[in-house]
C-alpha positions in Angstrom: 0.5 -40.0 -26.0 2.5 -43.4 -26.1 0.6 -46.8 -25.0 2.0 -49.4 -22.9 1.9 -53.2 -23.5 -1.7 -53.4 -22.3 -2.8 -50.8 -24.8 -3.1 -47.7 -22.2 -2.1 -44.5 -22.9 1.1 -43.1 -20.9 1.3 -39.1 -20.6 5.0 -37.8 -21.9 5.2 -36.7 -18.2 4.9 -39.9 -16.6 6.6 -41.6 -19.2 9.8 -39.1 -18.8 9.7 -39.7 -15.3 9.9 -43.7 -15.8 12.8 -43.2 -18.4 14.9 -41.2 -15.0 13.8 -43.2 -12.2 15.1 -46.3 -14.5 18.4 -44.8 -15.6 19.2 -43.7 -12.0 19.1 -46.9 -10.9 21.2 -48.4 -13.7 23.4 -45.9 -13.6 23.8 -46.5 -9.4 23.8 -49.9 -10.0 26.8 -49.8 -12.6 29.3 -47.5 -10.5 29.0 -48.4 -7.3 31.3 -50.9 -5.3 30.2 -53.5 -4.9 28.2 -54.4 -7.9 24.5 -53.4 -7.0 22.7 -56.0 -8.8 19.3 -55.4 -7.0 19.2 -51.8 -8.2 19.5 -53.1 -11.7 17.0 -55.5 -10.7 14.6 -52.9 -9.6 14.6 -50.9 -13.2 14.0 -53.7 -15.0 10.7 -54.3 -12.5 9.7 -51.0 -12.8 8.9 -51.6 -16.4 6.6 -54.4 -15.9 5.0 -52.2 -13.2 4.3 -49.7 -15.6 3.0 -52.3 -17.9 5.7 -52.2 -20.3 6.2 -56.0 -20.7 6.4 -56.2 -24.7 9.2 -58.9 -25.0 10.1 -56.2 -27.7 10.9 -53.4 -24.8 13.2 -55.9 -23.3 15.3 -56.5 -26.2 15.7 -52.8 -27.2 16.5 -51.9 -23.1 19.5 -54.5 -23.2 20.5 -53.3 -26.8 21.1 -49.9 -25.1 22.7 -51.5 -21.5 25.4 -52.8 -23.7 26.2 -49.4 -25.4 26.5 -47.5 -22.1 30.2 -47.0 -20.3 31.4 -48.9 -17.6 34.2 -48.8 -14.9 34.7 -52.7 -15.5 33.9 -54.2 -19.0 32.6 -57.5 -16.9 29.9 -55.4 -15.5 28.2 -55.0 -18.7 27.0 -58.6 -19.2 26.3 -58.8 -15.3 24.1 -55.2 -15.6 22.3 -56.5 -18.5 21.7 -60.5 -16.4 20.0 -58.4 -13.6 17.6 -55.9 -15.6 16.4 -58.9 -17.5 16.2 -60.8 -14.4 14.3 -57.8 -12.9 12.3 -58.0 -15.8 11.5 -61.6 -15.7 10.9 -61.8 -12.1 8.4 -59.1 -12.1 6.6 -60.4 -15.5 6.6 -64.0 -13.5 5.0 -62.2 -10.3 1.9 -60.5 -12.7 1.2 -63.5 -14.3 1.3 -65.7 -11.1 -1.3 -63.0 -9.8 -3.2 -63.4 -13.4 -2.6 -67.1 -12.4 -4.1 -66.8 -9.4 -6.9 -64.9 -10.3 -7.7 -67.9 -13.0 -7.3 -70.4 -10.1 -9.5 -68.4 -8.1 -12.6 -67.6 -10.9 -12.0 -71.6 -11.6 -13.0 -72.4 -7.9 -15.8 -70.2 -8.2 -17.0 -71.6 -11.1 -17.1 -74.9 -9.7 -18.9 -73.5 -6.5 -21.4 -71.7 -9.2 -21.4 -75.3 -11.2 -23.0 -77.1 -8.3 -25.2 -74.2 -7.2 -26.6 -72.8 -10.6 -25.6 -76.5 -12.9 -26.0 -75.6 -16.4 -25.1 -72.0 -16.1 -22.4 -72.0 -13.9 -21.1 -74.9 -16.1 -21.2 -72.7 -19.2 -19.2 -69.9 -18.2 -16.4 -72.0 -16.7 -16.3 -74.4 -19.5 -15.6 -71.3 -21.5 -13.2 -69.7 -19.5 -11.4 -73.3 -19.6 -11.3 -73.4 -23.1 -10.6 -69.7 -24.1 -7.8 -69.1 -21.4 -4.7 -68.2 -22.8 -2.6 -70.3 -20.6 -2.7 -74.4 -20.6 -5.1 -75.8 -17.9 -5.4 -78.8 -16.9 -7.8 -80.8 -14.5 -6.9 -84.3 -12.7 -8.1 -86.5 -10.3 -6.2 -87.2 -6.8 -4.7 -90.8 -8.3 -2.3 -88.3 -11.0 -4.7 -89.0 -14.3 -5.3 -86.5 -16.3 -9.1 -86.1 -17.4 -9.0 -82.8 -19.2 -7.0 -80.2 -20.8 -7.8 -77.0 -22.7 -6.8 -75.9 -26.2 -3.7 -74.2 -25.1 -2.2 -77.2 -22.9 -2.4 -78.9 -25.7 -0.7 -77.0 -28.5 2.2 -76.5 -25.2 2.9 -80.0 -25.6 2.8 -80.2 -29.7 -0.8 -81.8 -29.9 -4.2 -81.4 -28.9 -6.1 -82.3 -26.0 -6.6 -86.0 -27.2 -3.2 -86.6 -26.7 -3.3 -85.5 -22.9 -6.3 -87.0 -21.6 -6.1 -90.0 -19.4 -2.1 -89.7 -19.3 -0.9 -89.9 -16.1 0.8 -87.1 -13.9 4.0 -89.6 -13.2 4.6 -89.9 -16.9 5.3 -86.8 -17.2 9.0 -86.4 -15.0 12.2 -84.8 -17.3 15.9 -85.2 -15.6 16.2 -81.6 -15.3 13.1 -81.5 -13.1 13.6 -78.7 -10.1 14.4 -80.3 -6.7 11.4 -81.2 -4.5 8.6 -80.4 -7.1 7.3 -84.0 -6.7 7.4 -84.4 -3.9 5.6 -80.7 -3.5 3.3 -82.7 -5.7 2.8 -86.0 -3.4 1.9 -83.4 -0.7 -0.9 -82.2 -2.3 -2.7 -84.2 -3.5 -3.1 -86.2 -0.1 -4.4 -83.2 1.1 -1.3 -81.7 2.7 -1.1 -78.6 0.8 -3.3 -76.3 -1.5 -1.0 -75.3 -4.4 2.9 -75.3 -5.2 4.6 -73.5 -8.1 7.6 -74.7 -9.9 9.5 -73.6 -13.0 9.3 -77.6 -14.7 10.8 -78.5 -18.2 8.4 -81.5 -20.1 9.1 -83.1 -23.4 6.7 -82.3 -26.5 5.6 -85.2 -28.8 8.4 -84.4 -31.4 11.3 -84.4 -28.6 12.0 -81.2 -27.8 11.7 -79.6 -24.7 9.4 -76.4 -23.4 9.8 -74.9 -20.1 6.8 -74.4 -18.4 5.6 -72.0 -15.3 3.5 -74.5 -13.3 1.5 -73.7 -10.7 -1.1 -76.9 -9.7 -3.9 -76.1 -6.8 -6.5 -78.7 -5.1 -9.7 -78.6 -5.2 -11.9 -79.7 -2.5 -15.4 -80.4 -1.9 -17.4 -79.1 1.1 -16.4 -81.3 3.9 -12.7 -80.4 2.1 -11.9 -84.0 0.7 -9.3 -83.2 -2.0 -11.4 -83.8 -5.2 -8.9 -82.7 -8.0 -6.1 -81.2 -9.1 -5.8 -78.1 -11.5 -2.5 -77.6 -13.4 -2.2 -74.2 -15.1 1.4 -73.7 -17.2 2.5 -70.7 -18.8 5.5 -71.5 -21.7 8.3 -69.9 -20.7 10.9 -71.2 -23.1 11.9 -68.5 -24.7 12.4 -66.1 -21.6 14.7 -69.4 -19.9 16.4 -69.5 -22.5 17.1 -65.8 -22.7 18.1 -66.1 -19.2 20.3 -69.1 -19.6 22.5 -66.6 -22.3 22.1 -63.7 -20.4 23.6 -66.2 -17.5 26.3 -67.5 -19.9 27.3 -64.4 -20.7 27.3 -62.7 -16.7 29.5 -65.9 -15.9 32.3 -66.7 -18.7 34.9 -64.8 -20.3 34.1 -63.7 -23.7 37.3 -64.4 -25.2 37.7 -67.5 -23.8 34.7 -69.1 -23.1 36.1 -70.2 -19.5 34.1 -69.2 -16.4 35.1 -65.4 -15.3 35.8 -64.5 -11.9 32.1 -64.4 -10.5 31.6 -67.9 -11.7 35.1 -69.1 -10.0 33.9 -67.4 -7.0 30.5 -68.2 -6.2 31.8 -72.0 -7.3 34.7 -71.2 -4.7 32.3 -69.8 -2.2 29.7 -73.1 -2.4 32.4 -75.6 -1.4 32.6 -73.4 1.6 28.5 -73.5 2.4 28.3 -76.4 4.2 31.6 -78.7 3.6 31.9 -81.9 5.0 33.9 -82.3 8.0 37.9 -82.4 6.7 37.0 -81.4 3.6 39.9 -80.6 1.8 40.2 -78.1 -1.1 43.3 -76.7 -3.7 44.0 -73.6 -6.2 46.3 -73.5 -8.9 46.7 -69.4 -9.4 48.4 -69.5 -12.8 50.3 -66.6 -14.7 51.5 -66.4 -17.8 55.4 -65.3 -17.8 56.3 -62.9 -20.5 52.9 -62.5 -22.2 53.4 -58.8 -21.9 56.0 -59.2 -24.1 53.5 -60.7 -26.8 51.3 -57.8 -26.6 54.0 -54.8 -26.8 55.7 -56.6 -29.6 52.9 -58.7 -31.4 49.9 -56.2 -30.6 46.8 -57.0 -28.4 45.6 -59.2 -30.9 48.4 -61.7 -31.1 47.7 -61.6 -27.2 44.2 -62.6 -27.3 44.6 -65.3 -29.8 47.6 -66.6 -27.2 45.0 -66.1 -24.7 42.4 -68.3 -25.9 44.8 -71.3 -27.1 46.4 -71.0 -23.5 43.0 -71.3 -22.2 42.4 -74.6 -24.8 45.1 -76.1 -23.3 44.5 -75.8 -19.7 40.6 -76.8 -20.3 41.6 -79.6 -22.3 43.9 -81.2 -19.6 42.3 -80.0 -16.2 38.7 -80.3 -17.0 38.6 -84.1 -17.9 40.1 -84.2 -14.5 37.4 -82.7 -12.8 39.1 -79.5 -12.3 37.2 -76.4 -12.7 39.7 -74.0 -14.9 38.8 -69.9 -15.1 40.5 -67.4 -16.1 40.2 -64.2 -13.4 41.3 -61.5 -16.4 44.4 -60.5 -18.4 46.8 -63.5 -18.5 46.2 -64.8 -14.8 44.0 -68.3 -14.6 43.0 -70.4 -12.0 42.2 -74.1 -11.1 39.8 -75.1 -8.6 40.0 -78.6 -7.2 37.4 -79.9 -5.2 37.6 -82.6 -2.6 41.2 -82.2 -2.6 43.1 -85.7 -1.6 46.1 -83.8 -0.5 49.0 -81.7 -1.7 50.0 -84.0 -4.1 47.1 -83.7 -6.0 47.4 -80.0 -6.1 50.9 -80.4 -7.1 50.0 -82.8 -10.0 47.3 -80.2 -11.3 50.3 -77.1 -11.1 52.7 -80.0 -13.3 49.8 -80.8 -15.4 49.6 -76.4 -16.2 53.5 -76.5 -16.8 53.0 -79.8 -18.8 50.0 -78.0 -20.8 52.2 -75.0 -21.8 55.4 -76.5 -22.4 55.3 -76.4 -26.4 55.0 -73.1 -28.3 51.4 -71.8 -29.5 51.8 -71.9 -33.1 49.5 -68.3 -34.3 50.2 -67.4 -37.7 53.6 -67.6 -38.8 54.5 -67.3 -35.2 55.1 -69.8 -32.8 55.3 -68.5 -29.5 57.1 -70.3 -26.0 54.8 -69.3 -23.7 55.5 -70.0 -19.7 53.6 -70.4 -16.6 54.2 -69.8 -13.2 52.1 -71.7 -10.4 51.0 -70.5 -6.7 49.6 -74.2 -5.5 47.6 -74.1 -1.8 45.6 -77.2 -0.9 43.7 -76.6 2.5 41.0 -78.0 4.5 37.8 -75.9 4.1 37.3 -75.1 8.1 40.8 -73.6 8.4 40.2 -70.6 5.7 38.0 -68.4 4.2 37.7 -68.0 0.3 39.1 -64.3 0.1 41.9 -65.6 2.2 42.5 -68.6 0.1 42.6 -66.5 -3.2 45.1 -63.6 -1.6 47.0 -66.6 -0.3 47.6 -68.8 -3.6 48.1 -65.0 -5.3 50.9 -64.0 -2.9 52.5 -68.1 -3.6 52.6 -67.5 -7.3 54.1 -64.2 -6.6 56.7 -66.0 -4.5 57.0 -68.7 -7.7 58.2 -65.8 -9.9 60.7 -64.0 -7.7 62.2 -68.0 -7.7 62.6 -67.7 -11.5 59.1 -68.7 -13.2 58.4 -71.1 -15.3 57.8 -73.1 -12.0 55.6 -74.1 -9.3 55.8 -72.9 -5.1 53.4 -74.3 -2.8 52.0 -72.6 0.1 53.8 -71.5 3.3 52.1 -70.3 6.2 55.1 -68.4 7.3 56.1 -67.2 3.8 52.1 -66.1 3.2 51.9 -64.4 6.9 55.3 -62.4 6.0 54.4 -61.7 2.4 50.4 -60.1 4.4 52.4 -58.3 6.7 54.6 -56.7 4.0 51.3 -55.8 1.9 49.7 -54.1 5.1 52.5 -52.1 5.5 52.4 -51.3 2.0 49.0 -50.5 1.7 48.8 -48.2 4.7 52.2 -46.4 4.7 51.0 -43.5 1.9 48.8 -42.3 4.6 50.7 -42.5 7.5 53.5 -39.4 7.0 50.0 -37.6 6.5 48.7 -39.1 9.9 51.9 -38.5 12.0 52.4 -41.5 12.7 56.5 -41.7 11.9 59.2 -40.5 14.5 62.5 -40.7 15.0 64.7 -42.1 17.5 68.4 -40.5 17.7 71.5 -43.2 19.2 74.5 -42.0 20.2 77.8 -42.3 18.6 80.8 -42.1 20.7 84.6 -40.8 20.5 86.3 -44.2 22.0 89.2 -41.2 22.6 87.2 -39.7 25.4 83.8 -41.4 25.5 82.5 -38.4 24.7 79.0 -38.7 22.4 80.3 -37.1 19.4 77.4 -37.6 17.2 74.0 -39.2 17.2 72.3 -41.6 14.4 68.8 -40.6 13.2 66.5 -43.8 12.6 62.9 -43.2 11.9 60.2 -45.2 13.4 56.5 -46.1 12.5 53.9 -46.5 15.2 51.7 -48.8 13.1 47.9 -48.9 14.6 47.7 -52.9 14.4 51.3 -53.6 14.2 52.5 -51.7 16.9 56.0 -49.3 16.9 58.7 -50.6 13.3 61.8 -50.1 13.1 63.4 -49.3 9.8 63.8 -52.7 8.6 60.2 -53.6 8.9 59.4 -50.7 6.3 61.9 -49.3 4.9 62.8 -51.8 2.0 58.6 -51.5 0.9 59.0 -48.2 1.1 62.0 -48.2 -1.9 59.8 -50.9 -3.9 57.5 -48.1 -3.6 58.7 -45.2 -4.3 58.3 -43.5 -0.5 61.1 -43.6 0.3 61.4 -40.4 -1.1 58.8 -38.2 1.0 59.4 -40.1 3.7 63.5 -39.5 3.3 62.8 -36.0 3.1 60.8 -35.8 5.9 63.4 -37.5 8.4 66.2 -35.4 6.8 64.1 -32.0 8.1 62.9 -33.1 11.5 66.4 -34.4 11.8 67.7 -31.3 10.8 65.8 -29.1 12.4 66.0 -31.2 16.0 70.1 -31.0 15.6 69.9 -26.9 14.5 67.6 -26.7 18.1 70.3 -28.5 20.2 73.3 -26.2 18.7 71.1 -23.5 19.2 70.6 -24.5 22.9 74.4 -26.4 23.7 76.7 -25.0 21.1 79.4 -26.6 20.0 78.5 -29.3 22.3 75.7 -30.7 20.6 76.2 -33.5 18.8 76.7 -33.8 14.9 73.9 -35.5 13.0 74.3 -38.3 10.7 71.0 -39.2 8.5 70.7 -42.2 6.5 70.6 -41.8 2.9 68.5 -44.1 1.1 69.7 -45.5 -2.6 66.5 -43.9 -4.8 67.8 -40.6 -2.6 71.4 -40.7 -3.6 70.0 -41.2 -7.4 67.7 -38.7 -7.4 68.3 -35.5 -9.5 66.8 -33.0 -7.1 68.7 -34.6 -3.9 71.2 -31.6 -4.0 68.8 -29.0 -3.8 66.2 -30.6 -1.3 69.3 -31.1 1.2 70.5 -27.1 0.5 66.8 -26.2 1.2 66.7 -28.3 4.6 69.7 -26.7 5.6 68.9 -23.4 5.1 65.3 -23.4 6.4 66.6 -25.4 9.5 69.7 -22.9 9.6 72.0 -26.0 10.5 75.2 -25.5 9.5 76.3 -28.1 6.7 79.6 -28.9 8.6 77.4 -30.8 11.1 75.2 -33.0 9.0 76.6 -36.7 7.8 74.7 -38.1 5.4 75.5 -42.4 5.4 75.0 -44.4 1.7 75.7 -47.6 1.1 77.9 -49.4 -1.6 74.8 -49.8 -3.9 74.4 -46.1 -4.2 77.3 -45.6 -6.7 77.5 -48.1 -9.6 80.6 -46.6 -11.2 82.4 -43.8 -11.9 80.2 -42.2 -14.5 77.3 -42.3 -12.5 75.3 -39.7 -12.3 74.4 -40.2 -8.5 78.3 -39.6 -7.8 78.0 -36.1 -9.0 75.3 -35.7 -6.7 78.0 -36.5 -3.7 80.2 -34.6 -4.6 78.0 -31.4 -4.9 76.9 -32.6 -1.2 80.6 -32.7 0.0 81.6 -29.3 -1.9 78.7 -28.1 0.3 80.0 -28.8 3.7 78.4 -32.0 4.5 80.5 -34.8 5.4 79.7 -38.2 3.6 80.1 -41.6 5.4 79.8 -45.4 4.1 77.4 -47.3 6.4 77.3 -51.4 7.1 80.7 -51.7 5.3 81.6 -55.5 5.8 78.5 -56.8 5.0 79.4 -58.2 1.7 82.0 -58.1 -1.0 83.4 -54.8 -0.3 85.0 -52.8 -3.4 88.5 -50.7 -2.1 88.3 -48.9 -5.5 84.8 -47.9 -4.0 86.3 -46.1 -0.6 89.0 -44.4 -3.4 86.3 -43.0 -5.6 83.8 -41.6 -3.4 84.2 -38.3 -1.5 83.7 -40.0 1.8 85.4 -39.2 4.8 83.6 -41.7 7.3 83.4 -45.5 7.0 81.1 -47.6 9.6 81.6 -51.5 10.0 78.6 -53.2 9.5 77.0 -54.4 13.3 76.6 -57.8 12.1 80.4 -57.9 11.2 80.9 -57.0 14.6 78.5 -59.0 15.9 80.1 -62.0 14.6 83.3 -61.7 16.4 81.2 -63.1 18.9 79.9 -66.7 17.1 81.6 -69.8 18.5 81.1 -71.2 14.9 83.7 -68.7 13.6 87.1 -67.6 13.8 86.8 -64.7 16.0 90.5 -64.0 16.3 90.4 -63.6 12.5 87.5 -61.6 12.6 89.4 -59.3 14.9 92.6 -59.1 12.8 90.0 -58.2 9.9 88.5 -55.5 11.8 91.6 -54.2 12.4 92.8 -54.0 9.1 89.9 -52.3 7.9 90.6 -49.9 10.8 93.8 -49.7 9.2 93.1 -49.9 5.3 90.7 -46.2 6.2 93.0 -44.5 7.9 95.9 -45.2 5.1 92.4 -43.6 3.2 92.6 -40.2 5.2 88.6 -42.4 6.9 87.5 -41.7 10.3 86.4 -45.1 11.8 82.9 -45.8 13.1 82.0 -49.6 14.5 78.3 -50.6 15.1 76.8 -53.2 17.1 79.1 -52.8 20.1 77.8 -54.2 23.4 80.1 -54.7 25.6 82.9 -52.7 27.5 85.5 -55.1 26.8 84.6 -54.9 22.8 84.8 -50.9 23.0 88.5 -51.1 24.8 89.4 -53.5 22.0 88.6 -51.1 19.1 89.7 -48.1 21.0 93.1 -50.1 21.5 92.7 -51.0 17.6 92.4 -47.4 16.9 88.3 -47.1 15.8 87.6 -43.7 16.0 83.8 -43.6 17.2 81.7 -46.4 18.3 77.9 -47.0 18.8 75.8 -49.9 20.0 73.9 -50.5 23.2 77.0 -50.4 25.3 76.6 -47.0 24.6 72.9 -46.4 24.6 69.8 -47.9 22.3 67.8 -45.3 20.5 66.3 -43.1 22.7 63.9 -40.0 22.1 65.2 -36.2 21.7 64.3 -35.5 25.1 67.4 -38.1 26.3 69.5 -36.9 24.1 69.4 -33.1 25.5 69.7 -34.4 28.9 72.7 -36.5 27.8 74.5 -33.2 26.2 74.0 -31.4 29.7 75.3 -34.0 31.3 78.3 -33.6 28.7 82.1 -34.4 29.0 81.0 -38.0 31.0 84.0 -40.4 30.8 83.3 -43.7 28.7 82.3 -45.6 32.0 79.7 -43.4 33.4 78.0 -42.8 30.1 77.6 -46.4 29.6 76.5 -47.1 33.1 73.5 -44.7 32.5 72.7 -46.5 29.2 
């Protein structure tokens, strides 16, 4: 049998049972998302409840929180601030019930005084002076006229020292909001008791904290008589708290506030702000620091860590600025009542300031950088998640500048940037959802107007966004890396849509040309995934065009040139797509196995622009027409919109043409009609598109 703090014996069973109920609820309140603080709450409660309340149990119950793994390492100190909260609370709730059971056997011994005297007046006076806690008894003007043994020795002295003090004399700065007034209440009568956690000073100084809980007492026709004070020291458990707080709320190597405190500070401004209240961040990131850690090891990094946060505490703080750091090298400055951007802008300078001369560690002295996202806002136009994702995605834009720098906030910029990031974020699922298609345009022989091939372009029908076209998505989707399943998805319903119009038309269907990303063409196993699309689609190779860019091919030993090559010894037919659109490389048109070029649709496009020289632009174009067929190049322009434009570069001699003159993107359905309808002269295909 084990005993609990009261001396009882607990059965193994029971006590087994306690030990799982407790680690479930630790464990739940550990792991799950978000942090479950009330479970961890709960086991440290359920200790008390089972009368384990030995200051003793505490101690070893948080020396074994601290031992157990975690998902985040600030989730240990946060575990450990609730089970002893938990702890606490319920501890605080058994003695107020104790409390109250004093308060209560006091009244009746008063009632018992004045029925039985002498009696009655024995057995109180003994539970007054034997009680464990300090009690106190006053009259309604605030003096004190007695106090037991254990008041006394609360307050360094005996009860001498206490008697015929006044209540008022004894207020402390740090007093809780609204406990005198709680106290001005009752004694006129107003209320019967109020309970406040209330810090006093002892004779020599020092200050105990105190659990004070004062009731009236009231003679028959209930005129308040006195007042009865009972307080329980609680200095050690507050200040066991305050650590345990500490700890939940700053970063360890550091010492700044962590994330939880930046937030809940963030989170107050926006309780109940004055109106136009204005507020800034500084989101600060180190630049390079990763460099200190893979070449100086972790612990170099930490030591740079903590002087970087010196720094920034030593000129933001004096300020008023509250500086955190949110975790690895990323920090962040909170100004509150905000008198503009300029102020904002003066704290981001003030960070560039602080970390302009090298950190001198060791025998190292390392140049450490910032860079500075900087939004100042009013309070009524955001939220603080917003405000956070938005200073994040403004120091992101500060480093793609060059770093070492500050950006301030755009609305524009910040909408584009969340735009990008829900693309991003919801793109992995969508091939899986079906939520991609593709559109197929025409591209026409200028010879005959025939439609002698059609462009694949894949679309996204986004669920908020609505229908994307490639440019929307397309460039996240090569930051990301999905361009490739999402490449290799296009190339085999594209495929397999052209091997079902052969298969229905012949040779009158239309040859496909798919668009060939640049983390495609440099991919090793590009050669056998288009092989493997052609044979299960059974499309012949000779009718697939596959368009790169410039960027593909970096030189003539790169690897991703082989790749072509292997494509074009294949059968498939290899074009250069939105030639014009920058400084074009001849040498790159005489070392690639090409046999298409397409001028870019903005080149085209600009032949249009009052602000340029359009009969130069023309002259180009037809040079470049030119320049490829000198090559052994077919011709292909894009962007052409009207019928005049098309007679031009079928006069020029541009092979095939495609643009909305000659129909937008339409779905595969059109298309088949289209190559029924085949052999329609130049004129009455465009009129139908």
């Amino acid at each position: 049998m084990l005993r609990s703090g009261h001396g009882s014996a607990v059965h193994p069973e029971e006590l087994q049972q306690l030990a799982e109920r407790s680690a479930e609820l630790l464990h739940r309140a550990g792991h799950e998302q978000p942090f479950q603080a009330r479970l961890a709450e709960q086991a440290g409660a359920m200790l008390v409840d089972n009368h384990f309340s030995d200051p003793a149990v505490l101690s070893e119950a948080l020396h074994l929180l601290t031992r157990q793994p975690l998902p985040d390492e600030a989730r240990g100190p946060a575990l450990c601030g609730a089970f002893a909260a938990g702890w606490a609370a319920a501890l605080r709730e058994r003695t107020l019930r104790e409390q109250e059971a004093i308060r209560l056997a006091a009244d009746t011994a008063r009632q018992e005084v004045e029925k039985a005297l002498r009696a009655s007046e024995a057995r109180f006076r003994a539970l007054f002076e034997s009680a464990a806690i300090g009690i106190g008894l006053g009259d309604t003007d605030g003096n004190i006229l007695a106090v037991n043994r254990a008041l006394g020795e609360i307050f360094g002295g005996g009860p001498a020292d206490l008697t015929g003090v006044r209540v008022n004399d004894l207020v402390h700065p740090e007093d809780t909001p609204g406990v005198w007034e709680a106290y001005e209440d009752l004694i006129s009568g107003k209320r019967e008791y109020f309970q406040f956690d209330k810090p006093y000073y002892r004779r020599d100084g020092e200050v105990v904290w105190t659990h004070l809980t004062v009731s009236l007492i009231r003679d028959d026709d209930g005129t308040p008589l006195y007042q009865v004070a009972m307080l329980e020291d609680i200095t050690d458990r507050y200040r066991l708290q305050e650590r345990l707080r500490h700890q939940a709320t700053h970063d360890p190597l550091t010492g700044l506030p962590n994330r939880a405190a930046f937030f809940e500070r963030l989170e107050k401004l926006f309780e109940e702000p004055e109106p136009g209240a204005r507020f800034g961040l500084c989101y600060v990131d180190l630049d390079g620091f990763k460099v200190v850690n893979d070449s100086l090891g972790h612990d170099m990094g930490d030591q740079l860590l903590t002087a970087v946060a010196g720094r920034l505490e030593s000129a933001l703080s004096p300020l008023g600025h509250l500086v955190a750091r949110l975790g690895g090298d990323e920090f962040v400055v909170l100004l509150e009542n905000c008198r503009g951007e300029q102020e904002a802008v003066a704290a981001a300078k003030t960070v560039l300031a602080a970390l302009a001369k090298p950190v001198l560690i060791g025998d190292h002295k390392l140049a450490v950088g910032a860079s500075v996202g900087v939004l100042e806002r009013r309070i009524a136009t955001t939220t603080p998640g917003a405000a956070v994702r938005a200073a994040d995605l403004t120091l992101y834009r500060a480093k793609e500048a060059g770093r070492g720098r500050w950006t301030l906030f755009d609305p524009k910029e910040n909408a584009r940037a969340v735009s990008r990031y829900a693309v991003s974020v919801r793109m992995p699922a969508a091939l899986d959802r079906g939520e991609f298609f593709i559109d197929y345009q025409p591209m026409v022989d200028l010879a005959d107007g025939s439609m002698a091939g059609v462009e694949a372009l894949v679309r996204w029908r986004h669920p908020q966004l609505g229908v994307l076209g490639p440019d929307e998505f397309v460039g996240v989707a090569e930051e990301t890396g999905l361009i490739m399943p999402l490449g290799r998805w296009v190339l085999e319903q594209a495929c397999g849509q052209a091997a079902d119009w052969v298969a229905r038309f012949g040779d009158r269907a239309p040859k496909l040309s798919v668009n060939l990303a640049v983390r495609q063409a440099r991919n090793a196993g590009l050669v056998a995934d288009v092989d493997r699309v052609l044979r299960t689609t059974g499309l012949e190779p000779s009718r697939l065009q596959l368009e790169i860019t410039e960027s593909t091919v970096v030189g003539p030993e790169d690897e991703a040139l082989k790749a072509l090559h292997a494509l074009v010894d294949m059968g498939v037919s290899l074009a250069v797509d939105d030639f014009g659109t920058g400084w074009s490389n001849l040498a790159y048109l005489r070392d690639l196995p090409v046999s298409a070029l397409k001028i870019a649709g903005s080149f085209v496009g600009d032949l249009h622009d009052p602000a340029k020289d359009t009969h130069l632009g023309w002259r180009i174009v037809s040079g470049l027409v030119s320049l490829a067929h000198t090559l052994g190049l077919t011709v292909t322009a894009e962007g052409v919109e009207s019928r005049a434009d098309a007679e031009r570069l079928r006069l020029m001699g541009c092979d095939w043409a495609q643009g909305w003159h000659f129909g937008r993107p339409v779905r595969p359905g059109e298309i088949a009609r289209r190559i029924a309808e085949a052999n329609l002269p130049e004129t009455d295909f465009a009129r139908e598109s």
